[in-house]
PDB file of the backbone (N, CA, C, O) and the ligand in Angstrom, with CONECT records:
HET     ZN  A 101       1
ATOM      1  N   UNK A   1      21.083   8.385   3.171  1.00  0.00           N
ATOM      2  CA  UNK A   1      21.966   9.260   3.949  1.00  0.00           C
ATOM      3  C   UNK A   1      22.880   8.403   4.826  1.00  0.00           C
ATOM      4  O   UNK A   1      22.268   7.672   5.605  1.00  0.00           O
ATOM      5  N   UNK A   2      23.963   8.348   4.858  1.00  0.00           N
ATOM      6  CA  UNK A   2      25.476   7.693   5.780  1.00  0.00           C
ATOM      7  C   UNK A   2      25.582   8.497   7.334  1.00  0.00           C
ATOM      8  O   UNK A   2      25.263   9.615   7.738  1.00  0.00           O
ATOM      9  N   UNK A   3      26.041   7.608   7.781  1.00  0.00           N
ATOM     10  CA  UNK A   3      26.372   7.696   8.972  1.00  0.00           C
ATOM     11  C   UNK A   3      26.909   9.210   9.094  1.00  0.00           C
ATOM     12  O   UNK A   3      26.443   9.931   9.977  1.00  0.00           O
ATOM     13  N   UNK A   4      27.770   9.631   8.315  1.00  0.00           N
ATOM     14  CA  UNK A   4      28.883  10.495   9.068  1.00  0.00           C
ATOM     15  C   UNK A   4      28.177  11.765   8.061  1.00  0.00           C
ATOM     16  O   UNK A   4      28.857  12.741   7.744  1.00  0.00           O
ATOM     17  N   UNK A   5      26.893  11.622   7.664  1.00  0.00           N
ATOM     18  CA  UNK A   5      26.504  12.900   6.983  1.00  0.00           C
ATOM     19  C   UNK A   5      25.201  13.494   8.139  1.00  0.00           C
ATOM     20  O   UNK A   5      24.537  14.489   7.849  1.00  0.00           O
ATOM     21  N   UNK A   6      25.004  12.803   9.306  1.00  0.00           N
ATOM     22  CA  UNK A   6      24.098  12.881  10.013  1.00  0.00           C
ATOM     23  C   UNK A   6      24.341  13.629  11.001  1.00  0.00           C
ATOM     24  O   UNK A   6      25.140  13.301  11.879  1.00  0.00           O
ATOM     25  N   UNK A   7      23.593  14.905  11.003  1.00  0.00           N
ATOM     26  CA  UNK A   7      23.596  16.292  12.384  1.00  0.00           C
ATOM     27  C   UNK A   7      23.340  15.742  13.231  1.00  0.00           C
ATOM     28  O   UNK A   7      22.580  14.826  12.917  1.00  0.00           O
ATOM     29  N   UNK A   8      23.646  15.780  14.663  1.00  0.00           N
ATOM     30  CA  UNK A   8      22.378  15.579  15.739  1.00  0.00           C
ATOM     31  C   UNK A   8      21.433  16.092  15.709  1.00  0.00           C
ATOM     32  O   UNK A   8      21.531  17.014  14.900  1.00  0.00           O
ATOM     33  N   UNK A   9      20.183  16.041  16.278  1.00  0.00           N
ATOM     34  CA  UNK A   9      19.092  17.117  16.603  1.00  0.00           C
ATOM     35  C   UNK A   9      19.001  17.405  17.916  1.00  0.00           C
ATOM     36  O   UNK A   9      18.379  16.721  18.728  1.00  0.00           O
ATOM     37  N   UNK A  10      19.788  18.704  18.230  1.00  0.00           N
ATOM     38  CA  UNK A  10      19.677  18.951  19.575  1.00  0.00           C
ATOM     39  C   UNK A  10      18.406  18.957  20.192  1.00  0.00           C
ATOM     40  O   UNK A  10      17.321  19.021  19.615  1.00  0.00           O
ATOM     41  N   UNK A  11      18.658  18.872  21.637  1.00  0.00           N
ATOM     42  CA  UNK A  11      17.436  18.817  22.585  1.00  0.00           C
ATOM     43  C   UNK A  11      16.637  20.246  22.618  1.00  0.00           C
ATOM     44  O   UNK A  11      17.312  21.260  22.796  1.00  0.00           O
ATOM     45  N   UNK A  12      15.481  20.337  22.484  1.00  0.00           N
ATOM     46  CA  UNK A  12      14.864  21.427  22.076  1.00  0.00           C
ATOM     47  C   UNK A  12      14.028  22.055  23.401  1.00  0.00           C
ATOM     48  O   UNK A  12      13.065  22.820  23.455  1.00  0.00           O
ATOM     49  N   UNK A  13      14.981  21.265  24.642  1.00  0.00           N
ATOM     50  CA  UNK A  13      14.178  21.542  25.928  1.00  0.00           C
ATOM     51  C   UNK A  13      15.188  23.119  26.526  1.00  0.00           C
ATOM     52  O   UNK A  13      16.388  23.231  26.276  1.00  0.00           O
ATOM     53  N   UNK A  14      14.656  23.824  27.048  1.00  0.00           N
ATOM     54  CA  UNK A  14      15.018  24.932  27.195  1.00  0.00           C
ATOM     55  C   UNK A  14      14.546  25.361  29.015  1.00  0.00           C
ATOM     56  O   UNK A  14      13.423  25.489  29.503  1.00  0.00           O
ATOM     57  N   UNK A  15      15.958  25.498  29.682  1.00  0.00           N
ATOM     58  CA  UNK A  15      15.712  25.503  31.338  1.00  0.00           C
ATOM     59  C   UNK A  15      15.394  26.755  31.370  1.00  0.00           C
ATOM     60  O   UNK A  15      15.327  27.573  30.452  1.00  0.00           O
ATOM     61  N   UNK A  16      15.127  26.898  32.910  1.00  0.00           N
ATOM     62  CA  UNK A  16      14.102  28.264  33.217  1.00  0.00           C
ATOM     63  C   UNK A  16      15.091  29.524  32.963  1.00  0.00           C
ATOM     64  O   UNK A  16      14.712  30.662  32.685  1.00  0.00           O
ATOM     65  N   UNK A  17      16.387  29.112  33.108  1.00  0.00           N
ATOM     66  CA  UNK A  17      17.315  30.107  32.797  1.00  0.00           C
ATOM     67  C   UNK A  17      18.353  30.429  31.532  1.00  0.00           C
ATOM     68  O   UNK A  17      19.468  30.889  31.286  1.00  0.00           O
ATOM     69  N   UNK A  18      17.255  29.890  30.955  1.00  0.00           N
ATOM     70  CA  UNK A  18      17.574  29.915  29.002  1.00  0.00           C
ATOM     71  C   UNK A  18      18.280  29.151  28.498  1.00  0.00           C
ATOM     72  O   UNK A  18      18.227  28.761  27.331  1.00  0.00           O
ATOM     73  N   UNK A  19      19.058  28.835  29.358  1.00  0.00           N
ATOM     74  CA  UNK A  19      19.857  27.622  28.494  1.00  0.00           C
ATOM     75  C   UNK A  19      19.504  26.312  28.192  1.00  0.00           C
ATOM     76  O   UNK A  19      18.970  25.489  28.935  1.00  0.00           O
ATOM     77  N   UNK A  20      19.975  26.151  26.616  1.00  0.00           N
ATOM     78  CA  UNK A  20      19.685  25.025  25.922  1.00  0.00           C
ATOM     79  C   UNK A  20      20.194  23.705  26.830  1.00  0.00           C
ATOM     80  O   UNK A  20      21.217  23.717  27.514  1.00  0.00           O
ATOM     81  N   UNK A  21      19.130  22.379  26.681  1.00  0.00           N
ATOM     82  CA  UNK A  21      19.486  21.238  27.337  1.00  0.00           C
ATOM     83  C   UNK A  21      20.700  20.701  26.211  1.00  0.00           C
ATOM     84  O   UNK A  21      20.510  20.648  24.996  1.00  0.00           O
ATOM     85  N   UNK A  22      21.744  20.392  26.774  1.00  0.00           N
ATOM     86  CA  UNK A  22      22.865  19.550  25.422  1.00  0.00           C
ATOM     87  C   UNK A  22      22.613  18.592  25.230  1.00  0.00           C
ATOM     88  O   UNK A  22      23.539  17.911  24.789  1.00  0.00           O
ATOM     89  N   UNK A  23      21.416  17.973  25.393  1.00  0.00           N
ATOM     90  CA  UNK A  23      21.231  16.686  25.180  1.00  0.00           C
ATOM     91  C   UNK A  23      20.820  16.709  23.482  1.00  0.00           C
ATOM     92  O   UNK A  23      20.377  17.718  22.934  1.00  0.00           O
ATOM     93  N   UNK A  24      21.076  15.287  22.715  1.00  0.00           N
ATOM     94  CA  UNK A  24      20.750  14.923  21.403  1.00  0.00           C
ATOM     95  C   UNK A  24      19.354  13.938  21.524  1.00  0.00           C
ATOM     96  O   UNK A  24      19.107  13.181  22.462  1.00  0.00           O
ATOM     97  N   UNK A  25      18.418  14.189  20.171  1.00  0.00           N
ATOM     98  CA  UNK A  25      17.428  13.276  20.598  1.00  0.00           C
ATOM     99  C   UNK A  25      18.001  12.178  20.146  1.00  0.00           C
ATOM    100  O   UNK A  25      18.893  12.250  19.301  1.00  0.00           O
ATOM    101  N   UNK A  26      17.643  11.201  20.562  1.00  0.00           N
ATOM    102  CA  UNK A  26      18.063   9.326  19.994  1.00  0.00           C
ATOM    103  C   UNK A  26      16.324   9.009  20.190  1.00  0.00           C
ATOM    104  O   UNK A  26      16.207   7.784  20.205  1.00  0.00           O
ATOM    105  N   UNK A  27      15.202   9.554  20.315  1.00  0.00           N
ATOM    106  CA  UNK A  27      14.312   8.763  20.029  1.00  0.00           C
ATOM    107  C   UNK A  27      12.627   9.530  19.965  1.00  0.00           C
ATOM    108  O   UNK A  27      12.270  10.461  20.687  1.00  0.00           O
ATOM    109  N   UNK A  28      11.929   8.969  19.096  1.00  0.00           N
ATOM    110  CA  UNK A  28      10.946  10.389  19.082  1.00  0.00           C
ATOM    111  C   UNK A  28       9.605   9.275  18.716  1.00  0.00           C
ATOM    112  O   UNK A  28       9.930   8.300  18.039  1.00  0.00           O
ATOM    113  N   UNK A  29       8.268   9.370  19.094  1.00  0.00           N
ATOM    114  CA  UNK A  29       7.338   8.948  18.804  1.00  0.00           C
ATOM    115  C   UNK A  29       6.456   9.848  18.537  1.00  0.00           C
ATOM    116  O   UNK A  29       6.592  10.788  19.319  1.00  0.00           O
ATOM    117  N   UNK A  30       5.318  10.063  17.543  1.00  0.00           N
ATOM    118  CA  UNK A  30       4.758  10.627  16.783  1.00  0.00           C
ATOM    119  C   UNK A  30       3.262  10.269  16.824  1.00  0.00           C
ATOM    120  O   UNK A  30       2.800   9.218  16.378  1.00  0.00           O
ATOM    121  N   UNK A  31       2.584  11.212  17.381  1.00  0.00           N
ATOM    122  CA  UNK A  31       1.038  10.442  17.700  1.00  0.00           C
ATOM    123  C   UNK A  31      -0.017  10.731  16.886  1.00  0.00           C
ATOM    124  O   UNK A  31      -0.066  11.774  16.233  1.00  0.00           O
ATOM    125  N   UNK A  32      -0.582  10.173  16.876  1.00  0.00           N
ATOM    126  CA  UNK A  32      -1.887  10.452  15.403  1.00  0.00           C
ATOM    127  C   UNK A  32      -2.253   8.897  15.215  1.00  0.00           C
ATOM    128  O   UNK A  32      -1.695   7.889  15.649  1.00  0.00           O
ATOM    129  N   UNK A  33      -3.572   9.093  14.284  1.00  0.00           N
ATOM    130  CA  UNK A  33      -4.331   7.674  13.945  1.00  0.00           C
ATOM    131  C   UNK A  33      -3.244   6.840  13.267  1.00  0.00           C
ATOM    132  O   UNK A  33      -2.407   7.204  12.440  1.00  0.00           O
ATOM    133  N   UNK A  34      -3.496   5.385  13.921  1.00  0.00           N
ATOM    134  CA  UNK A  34      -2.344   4.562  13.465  1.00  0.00           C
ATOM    135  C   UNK A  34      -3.083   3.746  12.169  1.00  0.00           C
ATOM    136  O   UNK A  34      -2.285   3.135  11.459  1.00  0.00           O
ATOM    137  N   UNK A  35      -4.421   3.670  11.803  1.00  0.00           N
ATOM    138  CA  UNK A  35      -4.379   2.986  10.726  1.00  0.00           C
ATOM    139  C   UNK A  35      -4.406   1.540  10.781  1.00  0.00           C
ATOM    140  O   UNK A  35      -4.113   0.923   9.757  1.00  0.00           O
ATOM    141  N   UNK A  36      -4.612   1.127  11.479  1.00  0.00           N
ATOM    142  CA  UNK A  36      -3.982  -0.742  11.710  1.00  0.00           C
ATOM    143  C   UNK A  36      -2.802  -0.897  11.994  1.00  0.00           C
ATOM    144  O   UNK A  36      -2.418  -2.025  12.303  1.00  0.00           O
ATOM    145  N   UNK A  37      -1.862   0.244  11.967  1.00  0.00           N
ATOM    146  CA  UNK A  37      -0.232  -0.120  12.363  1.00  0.00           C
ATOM    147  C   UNK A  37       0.110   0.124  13.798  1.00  0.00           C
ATOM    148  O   UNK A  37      -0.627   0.756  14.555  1.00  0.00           O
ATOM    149  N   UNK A  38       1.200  -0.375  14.127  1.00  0.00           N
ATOM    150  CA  UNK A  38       1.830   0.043  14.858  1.00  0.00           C
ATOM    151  C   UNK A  38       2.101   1.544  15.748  1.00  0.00           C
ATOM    152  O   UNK A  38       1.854   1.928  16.892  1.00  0.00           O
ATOM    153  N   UNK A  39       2.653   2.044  14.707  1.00  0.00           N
ATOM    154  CA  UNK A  39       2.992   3.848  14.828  1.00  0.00           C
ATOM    155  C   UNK A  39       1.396   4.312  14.032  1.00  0.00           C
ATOM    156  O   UNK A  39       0.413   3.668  13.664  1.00  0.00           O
ATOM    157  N   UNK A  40       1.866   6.084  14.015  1.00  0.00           N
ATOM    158  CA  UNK A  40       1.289   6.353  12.756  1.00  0.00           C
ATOM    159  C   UNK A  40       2.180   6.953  11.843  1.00  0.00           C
ATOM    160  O   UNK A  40       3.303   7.314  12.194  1.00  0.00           O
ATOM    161  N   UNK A  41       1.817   7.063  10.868  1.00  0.00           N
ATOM    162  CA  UNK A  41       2.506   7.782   9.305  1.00  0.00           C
ATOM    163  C   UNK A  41       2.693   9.025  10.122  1.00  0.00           C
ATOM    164  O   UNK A  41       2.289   9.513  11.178  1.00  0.00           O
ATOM    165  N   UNK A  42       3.838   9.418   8.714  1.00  0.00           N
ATOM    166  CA  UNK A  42       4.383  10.567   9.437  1.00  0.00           C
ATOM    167  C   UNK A  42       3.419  12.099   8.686  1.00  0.00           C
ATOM    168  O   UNK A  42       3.806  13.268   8.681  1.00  0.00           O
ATOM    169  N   UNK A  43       2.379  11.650   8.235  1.00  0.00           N
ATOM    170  CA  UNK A  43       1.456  12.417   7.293  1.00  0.00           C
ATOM    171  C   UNK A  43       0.504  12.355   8.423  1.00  0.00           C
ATOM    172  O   UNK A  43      -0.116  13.384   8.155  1.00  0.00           O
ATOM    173  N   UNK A  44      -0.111  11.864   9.580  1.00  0.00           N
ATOM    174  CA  UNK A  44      -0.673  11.831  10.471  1.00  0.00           C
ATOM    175  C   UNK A  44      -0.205  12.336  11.633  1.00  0.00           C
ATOM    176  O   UNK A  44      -0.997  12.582  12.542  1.00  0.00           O
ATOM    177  N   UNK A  45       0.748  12.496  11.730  1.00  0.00           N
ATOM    178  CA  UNK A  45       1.509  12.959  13.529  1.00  0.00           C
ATOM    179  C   UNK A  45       0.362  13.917  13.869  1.00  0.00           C
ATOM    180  O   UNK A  45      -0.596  14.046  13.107  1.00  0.00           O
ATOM    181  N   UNK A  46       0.442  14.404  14.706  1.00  0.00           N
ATOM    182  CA  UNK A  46      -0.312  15.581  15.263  1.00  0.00           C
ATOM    183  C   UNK A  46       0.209  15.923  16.348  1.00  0.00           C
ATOM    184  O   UNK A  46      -0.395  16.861  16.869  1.00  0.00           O
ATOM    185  N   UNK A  47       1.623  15.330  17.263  1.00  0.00           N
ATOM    186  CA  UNK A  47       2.435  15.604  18.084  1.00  0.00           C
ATOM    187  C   UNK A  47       3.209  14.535  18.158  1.00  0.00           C
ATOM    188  O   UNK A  47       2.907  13.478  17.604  1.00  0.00           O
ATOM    189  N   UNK A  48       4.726  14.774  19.133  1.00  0.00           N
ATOM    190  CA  UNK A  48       5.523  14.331  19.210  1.00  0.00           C
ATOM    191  C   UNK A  48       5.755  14.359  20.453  1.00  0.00           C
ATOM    192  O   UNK A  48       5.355  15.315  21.118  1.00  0.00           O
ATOM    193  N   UNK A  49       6.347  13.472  20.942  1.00  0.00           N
ATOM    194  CA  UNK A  49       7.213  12.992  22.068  1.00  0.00           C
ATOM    195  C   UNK A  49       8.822  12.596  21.736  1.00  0.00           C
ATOM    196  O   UNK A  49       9.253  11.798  20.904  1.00  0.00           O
ATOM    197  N   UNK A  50       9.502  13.396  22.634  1.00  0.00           N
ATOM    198  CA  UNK A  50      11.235  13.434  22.249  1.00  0.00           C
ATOM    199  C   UNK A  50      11.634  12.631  23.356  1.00  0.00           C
ATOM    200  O   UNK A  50      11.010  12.497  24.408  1.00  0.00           O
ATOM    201  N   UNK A  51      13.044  11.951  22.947  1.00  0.00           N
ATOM    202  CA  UNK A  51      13.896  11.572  24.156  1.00  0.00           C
ATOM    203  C   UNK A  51      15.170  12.079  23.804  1.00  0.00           C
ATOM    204  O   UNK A  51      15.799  11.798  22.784  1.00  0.00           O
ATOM    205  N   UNK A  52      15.543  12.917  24.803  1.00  0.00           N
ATOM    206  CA  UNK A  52      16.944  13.221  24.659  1.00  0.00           C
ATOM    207  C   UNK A  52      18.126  12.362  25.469  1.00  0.00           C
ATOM    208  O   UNK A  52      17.806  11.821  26.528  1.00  0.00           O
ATOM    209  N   UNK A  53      19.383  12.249  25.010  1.00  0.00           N
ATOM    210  CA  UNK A  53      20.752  11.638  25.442  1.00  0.00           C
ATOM    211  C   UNK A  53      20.670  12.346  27.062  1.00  0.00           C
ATOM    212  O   UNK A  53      20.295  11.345  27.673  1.00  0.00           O
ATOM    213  N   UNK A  54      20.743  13.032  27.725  1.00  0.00           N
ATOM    214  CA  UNK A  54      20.903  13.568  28.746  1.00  0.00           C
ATOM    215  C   UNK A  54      19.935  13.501  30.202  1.00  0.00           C
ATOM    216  O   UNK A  54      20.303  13.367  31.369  1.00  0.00           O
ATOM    217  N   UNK A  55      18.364  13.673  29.543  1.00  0.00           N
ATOM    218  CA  UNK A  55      17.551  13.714  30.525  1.00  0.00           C
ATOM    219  C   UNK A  55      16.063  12.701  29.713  1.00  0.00           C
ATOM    220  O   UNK A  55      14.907  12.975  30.034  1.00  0.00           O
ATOM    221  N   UNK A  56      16.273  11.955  29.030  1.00  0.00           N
ATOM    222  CA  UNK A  56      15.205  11.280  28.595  1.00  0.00           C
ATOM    223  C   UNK A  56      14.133  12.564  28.471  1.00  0.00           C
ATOM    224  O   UNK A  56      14.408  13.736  28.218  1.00  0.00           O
ATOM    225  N   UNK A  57      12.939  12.018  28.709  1.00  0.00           N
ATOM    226  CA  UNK A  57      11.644  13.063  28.513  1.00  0.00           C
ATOM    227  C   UNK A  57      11.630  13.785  29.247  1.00  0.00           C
ATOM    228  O   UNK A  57      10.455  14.092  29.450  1.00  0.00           O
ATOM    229  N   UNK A  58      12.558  14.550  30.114  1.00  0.00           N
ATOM    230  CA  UNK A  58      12.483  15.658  30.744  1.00  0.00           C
ATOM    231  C   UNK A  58      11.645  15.411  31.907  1.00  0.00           C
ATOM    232  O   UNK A  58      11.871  16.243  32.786  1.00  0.00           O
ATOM    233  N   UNK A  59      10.659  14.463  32.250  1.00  0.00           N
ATOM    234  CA  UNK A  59       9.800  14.092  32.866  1.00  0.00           C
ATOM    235  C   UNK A  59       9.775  14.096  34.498  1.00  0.00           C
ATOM    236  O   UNK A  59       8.945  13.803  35.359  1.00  0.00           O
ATOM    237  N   UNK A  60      11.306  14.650  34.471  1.00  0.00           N
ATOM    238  CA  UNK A  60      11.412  14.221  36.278  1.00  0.00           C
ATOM    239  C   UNK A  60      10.907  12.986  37.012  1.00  0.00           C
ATOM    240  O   UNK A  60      10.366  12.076  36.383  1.00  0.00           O
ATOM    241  N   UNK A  61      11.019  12.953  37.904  1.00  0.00           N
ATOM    242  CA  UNK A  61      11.137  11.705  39.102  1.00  0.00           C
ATOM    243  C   UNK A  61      10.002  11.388  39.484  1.00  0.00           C
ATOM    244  O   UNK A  61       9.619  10.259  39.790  1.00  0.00           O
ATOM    245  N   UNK A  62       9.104  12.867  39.488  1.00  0.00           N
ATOM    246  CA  UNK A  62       7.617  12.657  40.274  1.00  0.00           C
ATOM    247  C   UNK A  62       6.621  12.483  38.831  1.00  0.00           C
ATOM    248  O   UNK A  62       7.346  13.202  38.144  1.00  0.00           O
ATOM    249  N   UNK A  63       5.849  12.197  38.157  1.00  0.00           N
ATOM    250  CA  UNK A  63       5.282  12.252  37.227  1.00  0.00           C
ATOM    251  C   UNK A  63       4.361  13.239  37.656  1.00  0.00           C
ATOM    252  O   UNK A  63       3.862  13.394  38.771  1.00  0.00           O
ATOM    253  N   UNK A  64       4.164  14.065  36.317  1.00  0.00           N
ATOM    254  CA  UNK A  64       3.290  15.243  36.421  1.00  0.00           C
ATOM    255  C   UNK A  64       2.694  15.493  35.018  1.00  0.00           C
ATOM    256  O   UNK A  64       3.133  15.063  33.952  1.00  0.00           O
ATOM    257  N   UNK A  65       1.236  16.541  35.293  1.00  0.00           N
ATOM    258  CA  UNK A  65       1.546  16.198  34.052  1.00  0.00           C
ATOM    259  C   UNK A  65       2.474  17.440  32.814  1.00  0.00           C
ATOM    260  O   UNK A  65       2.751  17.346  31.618  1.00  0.00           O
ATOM    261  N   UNK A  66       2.682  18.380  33.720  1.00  0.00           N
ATOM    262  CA  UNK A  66       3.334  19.388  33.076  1.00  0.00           C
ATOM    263  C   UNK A  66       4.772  18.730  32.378  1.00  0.00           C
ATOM    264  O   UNK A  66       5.261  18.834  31.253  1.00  0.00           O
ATOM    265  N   UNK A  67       5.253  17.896  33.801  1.00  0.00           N
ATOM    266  CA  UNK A  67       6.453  17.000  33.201  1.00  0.00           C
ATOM    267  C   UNK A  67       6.078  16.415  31.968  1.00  0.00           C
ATOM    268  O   UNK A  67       6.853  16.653  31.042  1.00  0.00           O
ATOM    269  N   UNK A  68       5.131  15.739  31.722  1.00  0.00           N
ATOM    270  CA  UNK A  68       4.817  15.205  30.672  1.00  0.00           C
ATOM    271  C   UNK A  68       4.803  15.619  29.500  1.00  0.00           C
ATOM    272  O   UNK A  68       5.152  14.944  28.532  1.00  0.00           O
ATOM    273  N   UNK A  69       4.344  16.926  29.454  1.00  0.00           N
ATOM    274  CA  UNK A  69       4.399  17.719  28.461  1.00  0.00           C
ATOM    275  C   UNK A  69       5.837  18.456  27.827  1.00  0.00           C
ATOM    276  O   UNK A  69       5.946  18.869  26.672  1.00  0.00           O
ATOM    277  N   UNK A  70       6.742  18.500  28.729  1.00  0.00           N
ATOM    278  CA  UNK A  70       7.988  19.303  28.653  1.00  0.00           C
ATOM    279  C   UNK A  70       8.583  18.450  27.135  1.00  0.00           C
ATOM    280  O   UNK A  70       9.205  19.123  26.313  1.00  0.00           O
ATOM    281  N   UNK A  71       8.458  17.715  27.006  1.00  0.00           N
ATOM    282  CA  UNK A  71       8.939  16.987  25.639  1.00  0.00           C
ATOM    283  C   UNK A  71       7.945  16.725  24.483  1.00  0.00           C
ATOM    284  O   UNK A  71       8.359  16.361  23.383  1.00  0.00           O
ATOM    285  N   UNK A  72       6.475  16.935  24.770  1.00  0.00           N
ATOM    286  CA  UNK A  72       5.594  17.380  23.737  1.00  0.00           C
ATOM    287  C   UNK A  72       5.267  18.647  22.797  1.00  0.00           C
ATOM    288  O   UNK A  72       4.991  19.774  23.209  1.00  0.00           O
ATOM    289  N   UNK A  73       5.338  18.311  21.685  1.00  0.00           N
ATOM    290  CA  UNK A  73       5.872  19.350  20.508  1.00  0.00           C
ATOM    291  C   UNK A  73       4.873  18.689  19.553  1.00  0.00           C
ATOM    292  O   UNK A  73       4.856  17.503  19.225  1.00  0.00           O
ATOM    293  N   UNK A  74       3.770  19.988  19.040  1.00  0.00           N
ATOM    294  CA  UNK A  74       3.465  19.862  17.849  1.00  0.00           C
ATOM    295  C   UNK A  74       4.128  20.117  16.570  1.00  0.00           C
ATOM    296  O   UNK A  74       4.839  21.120  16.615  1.00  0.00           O
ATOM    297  N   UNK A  75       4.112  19.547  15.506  1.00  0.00           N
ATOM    298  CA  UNK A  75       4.831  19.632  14.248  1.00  0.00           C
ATOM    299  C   UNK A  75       5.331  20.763  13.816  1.00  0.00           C
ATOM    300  O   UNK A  75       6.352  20.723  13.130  1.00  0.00           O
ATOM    301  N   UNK A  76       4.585  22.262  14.194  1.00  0.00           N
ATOM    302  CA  UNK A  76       4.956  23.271  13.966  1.00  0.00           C
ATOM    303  C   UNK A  76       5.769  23.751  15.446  1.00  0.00           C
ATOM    304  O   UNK A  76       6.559  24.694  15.495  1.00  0.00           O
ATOM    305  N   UNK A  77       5.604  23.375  15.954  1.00  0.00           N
ATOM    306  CA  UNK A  77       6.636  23.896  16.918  1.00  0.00           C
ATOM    307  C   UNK A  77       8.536  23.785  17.046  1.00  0.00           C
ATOM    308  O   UNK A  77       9.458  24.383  17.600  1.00  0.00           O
ATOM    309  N   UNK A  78       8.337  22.724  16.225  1.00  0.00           N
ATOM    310  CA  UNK A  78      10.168  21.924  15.607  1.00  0.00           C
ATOM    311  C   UNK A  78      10.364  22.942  15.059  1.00  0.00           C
ATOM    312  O   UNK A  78       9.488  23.704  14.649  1.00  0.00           O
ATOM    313  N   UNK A  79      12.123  23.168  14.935  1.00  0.00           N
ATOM    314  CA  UNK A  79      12.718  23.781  14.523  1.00  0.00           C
ATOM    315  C   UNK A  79      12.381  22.663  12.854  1.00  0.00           C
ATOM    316  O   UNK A  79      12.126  21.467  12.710  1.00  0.00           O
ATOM    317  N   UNK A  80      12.561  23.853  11.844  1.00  0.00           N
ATOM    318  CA  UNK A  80      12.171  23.546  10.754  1.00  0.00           C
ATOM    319  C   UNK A  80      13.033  22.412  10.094  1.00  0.00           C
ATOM    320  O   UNK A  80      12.524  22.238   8.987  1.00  0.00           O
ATOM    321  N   UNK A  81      13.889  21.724  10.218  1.00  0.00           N
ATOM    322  CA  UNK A  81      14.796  20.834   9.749  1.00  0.00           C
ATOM    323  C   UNK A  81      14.256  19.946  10.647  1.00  0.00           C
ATOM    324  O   UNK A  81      14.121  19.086   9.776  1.00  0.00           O
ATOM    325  N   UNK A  82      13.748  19.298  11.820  1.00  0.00           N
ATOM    326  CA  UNK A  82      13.995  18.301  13.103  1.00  0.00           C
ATOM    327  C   UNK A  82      13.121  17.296  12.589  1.00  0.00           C
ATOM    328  O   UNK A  82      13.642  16.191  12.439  1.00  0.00           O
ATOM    329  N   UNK A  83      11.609  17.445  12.204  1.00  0.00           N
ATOM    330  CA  UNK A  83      10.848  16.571  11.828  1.00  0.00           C
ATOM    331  C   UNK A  83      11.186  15.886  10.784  1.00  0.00           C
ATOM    332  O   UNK A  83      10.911  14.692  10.902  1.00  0.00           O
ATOM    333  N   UNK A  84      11.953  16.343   9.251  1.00  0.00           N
ATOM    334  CA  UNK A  84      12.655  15.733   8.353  1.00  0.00           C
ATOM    335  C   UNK A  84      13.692  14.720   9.249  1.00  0.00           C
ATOM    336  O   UNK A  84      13.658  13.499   9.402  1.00  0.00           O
ATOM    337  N   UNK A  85      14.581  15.698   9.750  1.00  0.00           N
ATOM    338  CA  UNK A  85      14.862  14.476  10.449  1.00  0.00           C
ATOM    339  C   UNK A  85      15.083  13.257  11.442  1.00  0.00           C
ATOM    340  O   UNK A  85      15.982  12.424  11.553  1.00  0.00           O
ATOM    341  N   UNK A  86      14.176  13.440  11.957  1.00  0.00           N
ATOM    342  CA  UNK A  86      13.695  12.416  12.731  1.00  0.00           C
ATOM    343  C   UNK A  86      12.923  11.428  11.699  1.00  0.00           C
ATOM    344  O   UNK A  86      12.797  10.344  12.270  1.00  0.00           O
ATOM    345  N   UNK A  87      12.435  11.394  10.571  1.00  0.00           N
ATOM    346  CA  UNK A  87      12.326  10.545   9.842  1.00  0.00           C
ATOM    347  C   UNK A  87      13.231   9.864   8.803  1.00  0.00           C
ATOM    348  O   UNK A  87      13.167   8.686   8.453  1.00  0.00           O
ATOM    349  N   UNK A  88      14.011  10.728   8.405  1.00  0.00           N
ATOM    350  CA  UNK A  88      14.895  10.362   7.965  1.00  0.00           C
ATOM    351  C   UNK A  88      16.273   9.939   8.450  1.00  0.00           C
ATOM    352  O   UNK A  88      17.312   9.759   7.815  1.00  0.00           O
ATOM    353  N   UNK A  89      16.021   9.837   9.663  1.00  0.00           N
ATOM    354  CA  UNK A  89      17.156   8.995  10.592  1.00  0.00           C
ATOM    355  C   UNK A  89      16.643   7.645  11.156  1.00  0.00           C
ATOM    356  O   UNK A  89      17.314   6.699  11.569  1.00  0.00           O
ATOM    357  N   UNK A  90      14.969   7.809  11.059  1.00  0.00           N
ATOM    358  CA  UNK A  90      14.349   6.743  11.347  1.00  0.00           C
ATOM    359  C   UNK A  90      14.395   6.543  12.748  1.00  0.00           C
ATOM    360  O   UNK A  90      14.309   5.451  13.310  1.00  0.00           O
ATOM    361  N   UNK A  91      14.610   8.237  13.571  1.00  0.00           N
ATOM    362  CA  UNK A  91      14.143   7.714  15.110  1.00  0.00           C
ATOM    363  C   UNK A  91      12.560   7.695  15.057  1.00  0.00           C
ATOM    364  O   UNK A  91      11.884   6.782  15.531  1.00  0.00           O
ATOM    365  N   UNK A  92      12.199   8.493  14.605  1.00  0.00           N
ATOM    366  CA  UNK A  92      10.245   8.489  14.887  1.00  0.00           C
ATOM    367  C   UNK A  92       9.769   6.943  14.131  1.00  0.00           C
ATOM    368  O   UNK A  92       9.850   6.346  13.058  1.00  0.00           O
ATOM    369  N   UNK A  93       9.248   6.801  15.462  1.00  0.00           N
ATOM    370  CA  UNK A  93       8.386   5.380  15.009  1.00  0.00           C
ATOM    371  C   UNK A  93       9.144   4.352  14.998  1.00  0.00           C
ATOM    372  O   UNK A  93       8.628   3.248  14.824  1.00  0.00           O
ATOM    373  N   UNK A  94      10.715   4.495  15.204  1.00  0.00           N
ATOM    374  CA  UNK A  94      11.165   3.564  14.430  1.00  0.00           C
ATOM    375  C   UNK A  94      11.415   2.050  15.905  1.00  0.00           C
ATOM    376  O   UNK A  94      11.845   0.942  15.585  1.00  0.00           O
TER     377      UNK A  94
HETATM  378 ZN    ZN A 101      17.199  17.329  26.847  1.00  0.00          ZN2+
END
């Protein structure tokens, strides 16, 4: 896949007053048994961690752990296209 055939994946963080964050993710890690590697396979995830262009992990200033969570997403929780690509853009893990 080329450069200029590539969607963003919008930020899937959503403020208390409905509106979508405009941020794009640029970076996603994927947690599950790593196997001896590094990451894990993307046949292992069992959640995700996003970073969006705008507000990184959503995480705020004070660490919490709700903050923490605001960018944690199990596999079924992605909009049905996002996990394809986040691998196939090679942000997860990468
Ligand atoms: Zn965001």
């Amino acid at each position: 896949m080329s450069e200029v055939e590539r969607t963003p994946i919008p930020c899937p963080f959503t403020y208390a007053k409905g509106h979508r964050c405009p941020g794009i993710i640029y970076r996603a890690v994927g947690y599950g048994p790593k196997r001896g590697r590094n990451f894990a396979a993307r046949e292992d995830v069992r959640k995700y961690r996003l970073w969006c262009s705008e507000k990184d992990d959503h995480a705020g200033a004070v660490p919490t752990i709700s903050g923490k969570l605001r960018m944690e997403f199990y596999p079924d929780q992605l909009a049905p296209d996002v996990e394809d690509k986040l691998w196939d853009y090679g942000i997860a893990n990468g």
